[in-house]
C-alpha positions as a Markdown table, in Angstrom:
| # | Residue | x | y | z |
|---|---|---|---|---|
| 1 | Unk | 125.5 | -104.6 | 146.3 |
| 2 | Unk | 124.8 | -101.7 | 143.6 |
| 3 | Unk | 123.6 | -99.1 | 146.6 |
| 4 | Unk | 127.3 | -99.9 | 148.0 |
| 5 | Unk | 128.6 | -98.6 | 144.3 |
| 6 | Unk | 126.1 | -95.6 | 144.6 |
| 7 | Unk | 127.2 | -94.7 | 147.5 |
| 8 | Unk | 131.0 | -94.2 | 147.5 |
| 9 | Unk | 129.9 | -92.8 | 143.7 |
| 10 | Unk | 132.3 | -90.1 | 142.3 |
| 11 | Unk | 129.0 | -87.7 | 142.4 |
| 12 | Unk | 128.4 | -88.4 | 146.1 |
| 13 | Unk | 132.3 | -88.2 | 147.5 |
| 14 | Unk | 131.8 | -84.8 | 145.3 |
| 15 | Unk | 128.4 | -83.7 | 147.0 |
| 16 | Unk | 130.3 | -84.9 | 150.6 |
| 17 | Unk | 133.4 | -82.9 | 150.2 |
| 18 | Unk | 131.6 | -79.6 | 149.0 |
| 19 | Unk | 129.7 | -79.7 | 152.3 |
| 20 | Unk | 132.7 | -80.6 | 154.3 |
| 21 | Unk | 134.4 | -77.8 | 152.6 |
| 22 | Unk | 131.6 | -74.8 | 152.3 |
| 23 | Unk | 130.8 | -75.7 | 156.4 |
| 24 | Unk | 134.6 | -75.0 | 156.9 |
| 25 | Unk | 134.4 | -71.6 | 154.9 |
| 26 | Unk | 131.5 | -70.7 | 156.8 |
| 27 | Unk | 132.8 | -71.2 | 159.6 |
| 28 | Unk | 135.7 | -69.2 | 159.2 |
| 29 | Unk | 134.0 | -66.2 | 157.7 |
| 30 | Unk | 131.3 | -66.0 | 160.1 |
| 31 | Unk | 133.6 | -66.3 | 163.2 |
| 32 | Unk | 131.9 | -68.9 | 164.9 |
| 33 | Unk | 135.6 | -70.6 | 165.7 |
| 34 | Unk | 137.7 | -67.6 | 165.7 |
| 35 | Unk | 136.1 | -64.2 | 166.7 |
| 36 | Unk | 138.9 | -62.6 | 164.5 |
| 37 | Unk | 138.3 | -64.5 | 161.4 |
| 38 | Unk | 135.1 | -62.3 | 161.0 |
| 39 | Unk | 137.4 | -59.4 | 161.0 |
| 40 | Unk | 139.7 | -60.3 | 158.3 |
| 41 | Unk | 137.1 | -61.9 | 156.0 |
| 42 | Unk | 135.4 | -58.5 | 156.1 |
| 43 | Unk | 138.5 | -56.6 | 155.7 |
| 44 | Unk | 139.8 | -59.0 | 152.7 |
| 45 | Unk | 136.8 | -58.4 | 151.4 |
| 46 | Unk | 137.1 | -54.5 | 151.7 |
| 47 | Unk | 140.2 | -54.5 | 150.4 |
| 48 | Unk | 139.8 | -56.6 | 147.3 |
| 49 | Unk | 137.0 | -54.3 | 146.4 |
| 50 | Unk | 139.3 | -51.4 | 146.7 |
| 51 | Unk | 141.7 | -53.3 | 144.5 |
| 52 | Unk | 139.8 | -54.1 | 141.8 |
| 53 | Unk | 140.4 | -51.4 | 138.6 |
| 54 | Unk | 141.3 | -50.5 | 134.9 |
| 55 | Unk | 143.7 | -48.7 | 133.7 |
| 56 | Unk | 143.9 | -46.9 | 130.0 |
| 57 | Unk | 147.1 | -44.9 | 129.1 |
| 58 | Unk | 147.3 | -42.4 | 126.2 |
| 59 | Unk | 150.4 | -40.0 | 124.8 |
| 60 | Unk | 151.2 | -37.7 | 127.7 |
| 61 | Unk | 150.9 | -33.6 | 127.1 |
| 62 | Unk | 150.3 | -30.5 | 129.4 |
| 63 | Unk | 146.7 | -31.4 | 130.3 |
| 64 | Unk | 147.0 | -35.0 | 130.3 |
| 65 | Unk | 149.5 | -34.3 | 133.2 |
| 66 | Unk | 147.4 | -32.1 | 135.3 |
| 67 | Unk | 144.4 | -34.2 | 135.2 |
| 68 | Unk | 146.3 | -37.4 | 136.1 |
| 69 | Unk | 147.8 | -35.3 | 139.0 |
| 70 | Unk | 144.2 | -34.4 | 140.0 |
| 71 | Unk | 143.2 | -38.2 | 139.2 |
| 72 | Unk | 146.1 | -39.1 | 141.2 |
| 73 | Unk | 145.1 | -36.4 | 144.3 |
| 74 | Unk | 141.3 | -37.6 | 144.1 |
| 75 | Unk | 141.8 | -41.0 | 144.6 |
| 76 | Unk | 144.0 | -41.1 | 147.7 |
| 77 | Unk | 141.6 | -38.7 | 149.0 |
| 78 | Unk | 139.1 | -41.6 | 148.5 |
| 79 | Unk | 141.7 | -44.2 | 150.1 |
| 80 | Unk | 142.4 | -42.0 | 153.4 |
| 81 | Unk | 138.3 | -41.7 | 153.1 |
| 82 | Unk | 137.9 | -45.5 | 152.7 |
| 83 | Unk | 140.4 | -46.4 | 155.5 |
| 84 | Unk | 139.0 | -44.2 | 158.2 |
| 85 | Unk | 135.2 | -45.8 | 157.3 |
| 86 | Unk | 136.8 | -49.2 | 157.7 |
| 87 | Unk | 138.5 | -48.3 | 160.7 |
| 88 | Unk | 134.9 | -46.9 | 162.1 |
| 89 | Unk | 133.2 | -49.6 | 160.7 |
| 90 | Unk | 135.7 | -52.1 | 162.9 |
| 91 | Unk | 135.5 | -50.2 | 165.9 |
| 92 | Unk | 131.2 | -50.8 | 165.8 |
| 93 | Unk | 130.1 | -53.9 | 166.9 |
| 94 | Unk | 129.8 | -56.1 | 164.0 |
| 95 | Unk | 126.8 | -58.8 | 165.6 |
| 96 | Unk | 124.6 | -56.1 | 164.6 |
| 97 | Unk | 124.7 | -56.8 | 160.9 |
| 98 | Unk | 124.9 | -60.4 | 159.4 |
| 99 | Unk | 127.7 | -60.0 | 156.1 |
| 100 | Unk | 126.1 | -61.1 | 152.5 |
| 101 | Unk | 129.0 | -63.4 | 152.4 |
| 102 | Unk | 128.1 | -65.3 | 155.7 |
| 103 | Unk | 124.1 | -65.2 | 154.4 |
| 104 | Unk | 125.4 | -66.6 | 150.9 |
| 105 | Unk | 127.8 | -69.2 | 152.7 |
| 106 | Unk | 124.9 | -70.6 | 154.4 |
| 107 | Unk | 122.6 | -70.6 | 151.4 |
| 108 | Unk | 125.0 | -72.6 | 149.7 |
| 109 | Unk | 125.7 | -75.0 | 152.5 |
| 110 | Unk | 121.8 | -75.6 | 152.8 |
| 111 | Unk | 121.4 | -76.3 | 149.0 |
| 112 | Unk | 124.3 | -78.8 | 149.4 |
| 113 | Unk | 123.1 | -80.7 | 152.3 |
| 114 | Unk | 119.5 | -81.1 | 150.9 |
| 115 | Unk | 120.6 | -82.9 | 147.9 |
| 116 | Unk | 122.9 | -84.8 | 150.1 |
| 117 | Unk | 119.9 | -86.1 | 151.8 |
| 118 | Unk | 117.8 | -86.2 | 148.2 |
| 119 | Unk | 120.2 | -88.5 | 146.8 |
| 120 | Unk | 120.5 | -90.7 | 149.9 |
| 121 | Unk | 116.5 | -90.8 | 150.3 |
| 122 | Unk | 116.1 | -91.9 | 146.6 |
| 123 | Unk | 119.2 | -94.6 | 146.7 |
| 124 | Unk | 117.2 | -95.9 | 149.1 |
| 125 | Unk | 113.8 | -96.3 | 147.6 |
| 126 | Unk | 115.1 | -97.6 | 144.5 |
| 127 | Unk | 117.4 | -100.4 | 146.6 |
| 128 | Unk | 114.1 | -101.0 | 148.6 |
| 129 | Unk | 112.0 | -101.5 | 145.4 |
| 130 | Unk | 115.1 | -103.8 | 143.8 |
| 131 | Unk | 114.7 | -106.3 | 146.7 |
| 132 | Unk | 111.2 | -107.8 | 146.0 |
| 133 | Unk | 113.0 | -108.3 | 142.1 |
| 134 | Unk | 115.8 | -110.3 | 143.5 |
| 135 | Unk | 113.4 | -112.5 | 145.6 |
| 136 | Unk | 111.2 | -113.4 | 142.6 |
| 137 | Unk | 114.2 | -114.2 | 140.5 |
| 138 | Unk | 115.3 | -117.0 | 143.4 |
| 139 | Unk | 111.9 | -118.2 | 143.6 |
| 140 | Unk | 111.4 | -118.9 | 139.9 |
């Protein structure tokens, strides 16, 4: 009767879920279901990355202009730069190279399903070892 409570336990449902969930992820971002869902991980990714900044601002004068003009002019130059190695980078054939996100996925995945199968394998032995206590308590 207790291994029936451990085993719809809040900890397991949790452990249960998280697998359920990180296999769907993976899934998706490696492409296995849809070949395009490899695509726009990796470009989500790319673009998040591009995203990402800080910004400072201070009192504006002659110089302060020119350089944010230049600042301005140097970073679209890295955008149009950016774009056209994403659009090479798509046009390759991506089976070549495994993404960190797909490898990290997995990792994950693994990690969860082993302690899935840790917790199950020790509910066990400790239900196993509480029969031959029950039995001597009807005997007596």
């Amino acid at each position: 009767m207790q291994s029936q409570s451990l085993r719809f336990s809040f900890y397991h449902k949790t452990l249960r879920i998280l697998c359920a969930v990180f296999a769907f992820v993976l899934l998706f971002d490696s492409g296995l279901l849809f070949p395009g869902s490899e695509t726009l991980s990796l470009q989500t990714q790319n673009y998040l990355a591009s995203a990402v900044g800080v910004k400072a601002s201070v009192a504006p004068n002659e110089l302060n202009v020119l350089t944010a003009r230049i600042t301005e002019l140097e970073q679209e130059l890295e955008t149009k730069d950016r774009e056209i190695a994403v659009t090479l980078s798509s046009g390759e054939s991506s089976s070549s190279a495994i993404p960190t996100s797909t490898i990290v996925l997995s990792i994950i995945l693994f990690i969860l399903l082993v302690l899935i199968v840790l917790n199950y394998a020790l509910d066990y032995v400790r239900s196993r070892n509480q029969i031959p206590v029950e039995r001597q308590l009807i005997q007596v």
